[in-house]
RONUMI-505812 format. One record per residue (C-alpha): residue number from 1; residue in one letter; x, y, z. Coordinates in nm, 4 decimals. Layout:
<pts>
<pt num="NUM" residu="a" xx="X" yy="Y" zz="Z"/>
...
</pts>
This chain:
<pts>
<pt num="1" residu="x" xx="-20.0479" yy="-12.7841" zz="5.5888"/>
<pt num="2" residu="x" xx="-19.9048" yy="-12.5082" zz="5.3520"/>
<pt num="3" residu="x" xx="-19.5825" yy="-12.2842" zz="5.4543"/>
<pt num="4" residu="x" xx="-19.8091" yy="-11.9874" zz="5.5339"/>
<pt num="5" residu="x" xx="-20.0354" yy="-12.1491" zz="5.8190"/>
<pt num="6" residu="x" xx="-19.9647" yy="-12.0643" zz="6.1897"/>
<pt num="7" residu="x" xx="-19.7810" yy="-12.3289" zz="6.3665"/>
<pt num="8" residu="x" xx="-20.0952" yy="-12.3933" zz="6.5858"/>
<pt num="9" residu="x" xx="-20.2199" yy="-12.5461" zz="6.2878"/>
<pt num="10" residu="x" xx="-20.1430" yy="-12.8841" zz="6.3015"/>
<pt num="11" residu="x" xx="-20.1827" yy="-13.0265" zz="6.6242"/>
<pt num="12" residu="x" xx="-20.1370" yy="-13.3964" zz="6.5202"/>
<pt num="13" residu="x" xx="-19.8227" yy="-13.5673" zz="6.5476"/>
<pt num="14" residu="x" xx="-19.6707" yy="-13.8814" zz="6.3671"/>
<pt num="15" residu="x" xx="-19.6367" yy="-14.1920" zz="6.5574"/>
<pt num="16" residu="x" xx="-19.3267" yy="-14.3269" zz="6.3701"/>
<pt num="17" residu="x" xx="-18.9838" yy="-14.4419" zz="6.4239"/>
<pt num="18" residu="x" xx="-19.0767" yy="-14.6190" zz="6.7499"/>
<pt num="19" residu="x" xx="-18.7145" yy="-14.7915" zz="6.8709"/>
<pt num="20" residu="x" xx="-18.8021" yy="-14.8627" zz="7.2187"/>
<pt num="21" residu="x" xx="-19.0033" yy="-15.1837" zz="7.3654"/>
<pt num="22" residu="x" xx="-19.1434" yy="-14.8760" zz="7.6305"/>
<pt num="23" residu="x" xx="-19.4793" yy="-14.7389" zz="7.4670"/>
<pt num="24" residu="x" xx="-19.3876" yy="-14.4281" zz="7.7402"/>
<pt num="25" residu="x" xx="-19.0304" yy="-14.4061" zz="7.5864"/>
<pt num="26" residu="x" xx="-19.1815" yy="-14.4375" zz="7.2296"/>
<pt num="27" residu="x" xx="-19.4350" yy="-14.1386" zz="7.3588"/>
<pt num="28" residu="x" xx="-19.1676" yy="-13.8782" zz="7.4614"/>
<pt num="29" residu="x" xx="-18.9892" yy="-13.9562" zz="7.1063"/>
<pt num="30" residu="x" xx="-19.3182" yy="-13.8643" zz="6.8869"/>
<pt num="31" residu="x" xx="-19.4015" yy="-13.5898" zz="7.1087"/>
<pt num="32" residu="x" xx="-19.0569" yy="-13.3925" zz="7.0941"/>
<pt num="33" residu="x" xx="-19.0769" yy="-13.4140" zz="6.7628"/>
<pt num="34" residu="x" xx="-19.4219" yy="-13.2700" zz="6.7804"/>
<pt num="35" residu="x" xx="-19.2906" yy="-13.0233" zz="6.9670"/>
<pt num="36" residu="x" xx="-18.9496" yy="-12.9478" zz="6.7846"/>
<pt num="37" residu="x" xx="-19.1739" yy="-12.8915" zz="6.4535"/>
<pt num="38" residu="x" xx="-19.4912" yy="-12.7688" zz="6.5600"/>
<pt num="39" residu="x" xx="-19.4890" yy="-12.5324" zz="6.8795"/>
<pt num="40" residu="x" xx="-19.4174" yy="-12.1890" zz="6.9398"/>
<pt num="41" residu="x" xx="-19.3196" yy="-12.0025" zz="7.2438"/>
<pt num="42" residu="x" xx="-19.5787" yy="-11.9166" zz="7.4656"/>
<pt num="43" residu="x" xx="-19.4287" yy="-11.6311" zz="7.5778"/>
<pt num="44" residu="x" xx="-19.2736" yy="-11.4291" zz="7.3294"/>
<pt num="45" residu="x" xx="-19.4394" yy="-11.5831" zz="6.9954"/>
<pt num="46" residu="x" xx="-19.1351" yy="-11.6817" zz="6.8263"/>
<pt num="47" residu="x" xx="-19.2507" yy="-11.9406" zz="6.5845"/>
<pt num="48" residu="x" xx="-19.0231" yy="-12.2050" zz="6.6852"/>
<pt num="49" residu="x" xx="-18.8389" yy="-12.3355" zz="7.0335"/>
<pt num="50" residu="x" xx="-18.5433" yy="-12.5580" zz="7.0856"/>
<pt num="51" residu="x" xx="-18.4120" yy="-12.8812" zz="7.2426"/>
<pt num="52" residu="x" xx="-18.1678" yy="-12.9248" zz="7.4458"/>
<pt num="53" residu="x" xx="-17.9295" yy="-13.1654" zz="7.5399"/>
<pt num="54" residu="x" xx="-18.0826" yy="-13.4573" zz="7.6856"/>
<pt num="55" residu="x" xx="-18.0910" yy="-13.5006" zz="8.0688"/>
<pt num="56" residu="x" xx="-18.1303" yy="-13.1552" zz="8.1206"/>
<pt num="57" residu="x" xx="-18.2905" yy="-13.0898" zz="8.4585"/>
<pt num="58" residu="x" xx="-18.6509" yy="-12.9950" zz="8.4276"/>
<pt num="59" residu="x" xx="-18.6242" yy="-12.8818" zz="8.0906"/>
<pt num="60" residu="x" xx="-18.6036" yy="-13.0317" zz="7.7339"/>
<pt num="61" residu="x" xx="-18.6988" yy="-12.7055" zz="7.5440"/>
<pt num="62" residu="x" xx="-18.6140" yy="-12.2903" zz="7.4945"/>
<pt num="63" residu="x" xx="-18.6936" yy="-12.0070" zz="7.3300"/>
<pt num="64" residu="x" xx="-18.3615" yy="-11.8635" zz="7.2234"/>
<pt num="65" residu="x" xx="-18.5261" yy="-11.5088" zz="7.1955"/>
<pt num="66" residu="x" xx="-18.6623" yy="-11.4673" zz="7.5816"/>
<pt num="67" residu="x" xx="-18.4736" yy="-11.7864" zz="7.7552"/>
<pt num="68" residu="x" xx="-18.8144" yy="-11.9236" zz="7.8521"/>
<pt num="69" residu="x" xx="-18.7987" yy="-12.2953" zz="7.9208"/>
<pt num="70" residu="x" xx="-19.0663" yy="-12.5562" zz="7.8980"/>
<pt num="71" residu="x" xx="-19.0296" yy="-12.9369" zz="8.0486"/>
<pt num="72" residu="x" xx="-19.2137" yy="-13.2018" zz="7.8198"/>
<pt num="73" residu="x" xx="-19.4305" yy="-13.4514" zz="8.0057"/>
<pt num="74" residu="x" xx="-19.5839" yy="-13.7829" zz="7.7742"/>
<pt num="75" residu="x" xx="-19.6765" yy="-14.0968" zz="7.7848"/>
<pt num="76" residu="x" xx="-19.8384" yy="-14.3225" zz="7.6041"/>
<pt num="77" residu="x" xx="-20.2058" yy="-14.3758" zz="7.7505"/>
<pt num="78" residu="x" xx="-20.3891" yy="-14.1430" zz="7.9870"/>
<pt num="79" residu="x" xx="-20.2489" yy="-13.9021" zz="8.2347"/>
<pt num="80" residu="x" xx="-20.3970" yy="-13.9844" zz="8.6119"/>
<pt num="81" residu="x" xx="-20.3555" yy="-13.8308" zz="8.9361"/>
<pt num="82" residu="x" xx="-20.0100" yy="-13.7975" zz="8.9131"/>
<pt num="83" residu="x" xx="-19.7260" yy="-13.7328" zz="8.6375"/>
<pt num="84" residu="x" xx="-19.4082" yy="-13.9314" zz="8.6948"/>
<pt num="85" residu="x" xx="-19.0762" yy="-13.7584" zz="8.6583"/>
<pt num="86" residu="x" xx="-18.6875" yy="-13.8502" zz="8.7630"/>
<pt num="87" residu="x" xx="-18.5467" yy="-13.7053" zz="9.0594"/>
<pt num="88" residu="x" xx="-18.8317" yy="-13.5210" zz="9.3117"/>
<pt num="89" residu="x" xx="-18.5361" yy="-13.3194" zz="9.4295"/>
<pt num="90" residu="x" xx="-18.4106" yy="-13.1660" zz="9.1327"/>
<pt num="91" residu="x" xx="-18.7692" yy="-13.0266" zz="9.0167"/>
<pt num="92" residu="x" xx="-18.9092" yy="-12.9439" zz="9.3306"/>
<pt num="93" residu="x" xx="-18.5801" yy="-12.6861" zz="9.3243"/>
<pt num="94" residu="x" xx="-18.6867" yy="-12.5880" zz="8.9921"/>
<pt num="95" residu="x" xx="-19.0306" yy="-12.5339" zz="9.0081"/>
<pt num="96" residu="x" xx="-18.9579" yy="-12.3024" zz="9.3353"/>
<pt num="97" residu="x" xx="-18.6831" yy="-12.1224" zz="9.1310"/>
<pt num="98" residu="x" xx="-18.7226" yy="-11.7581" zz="8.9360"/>
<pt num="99" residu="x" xx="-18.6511" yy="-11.9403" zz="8.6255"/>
<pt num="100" residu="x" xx="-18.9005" yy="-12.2065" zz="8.6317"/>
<pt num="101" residu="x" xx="-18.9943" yy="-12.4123" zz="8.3301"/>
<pt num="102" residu="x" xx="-19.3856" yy="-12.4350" zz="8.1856"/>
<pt num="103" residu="x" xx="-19.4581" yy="-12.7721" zz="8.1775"/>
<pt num="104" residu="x" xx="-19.5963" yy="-12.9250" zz="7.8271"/>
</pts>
């Protein structure tokens, strides 16, 4: 990939640095890096979005230019019926707020 293609353009990521027994926990380290590098936001364009701290509340990413958030979902092997998350609570609040995140 050269410095002048869109950040679209590589939609691979690299399945290194795995530190965790978890194949799920090894999953949501590859793909924030994916995202971290590779995606832009959805709703403004800016070519790059950011972490935040982790344990955030139904989010893990923003654009600094509009304040949209995005939650990252991943695991390692096929998504089913359902997608697991921590607390039901916490992002059932957040997906009924003004301010809720796009999920990834």
């Amino acid at each position: 990939m050269s410095g002048s293609d869109p950040p679209w353009a590589n939609l691979g990521f690299e399945e290194a640095g795995a530190v965790y027994e978890s194949p799920s926990q090894n999953a949501r380290v590859w793909t924030e890096g994916w995202v971290a590098s590779s995606l832009f936001c959805l709703n403004c364009g800016r070519p790059d979005i950011s972490k935040y701290a982790n344990n955030k509340p139904a989010a893990d990413f923003a654009c600094l230019n509009c304040r949209e958030d995005y939650e990252l979902k991943s695991k390692k092997g096929r998504f089913g019926q359902t997608i697991v998350d921590g607390a039901y609570s916490t992002m059932m609040q957040r997906l009924i707020a003004s301010d809720n995140p796009n999920l990834i």
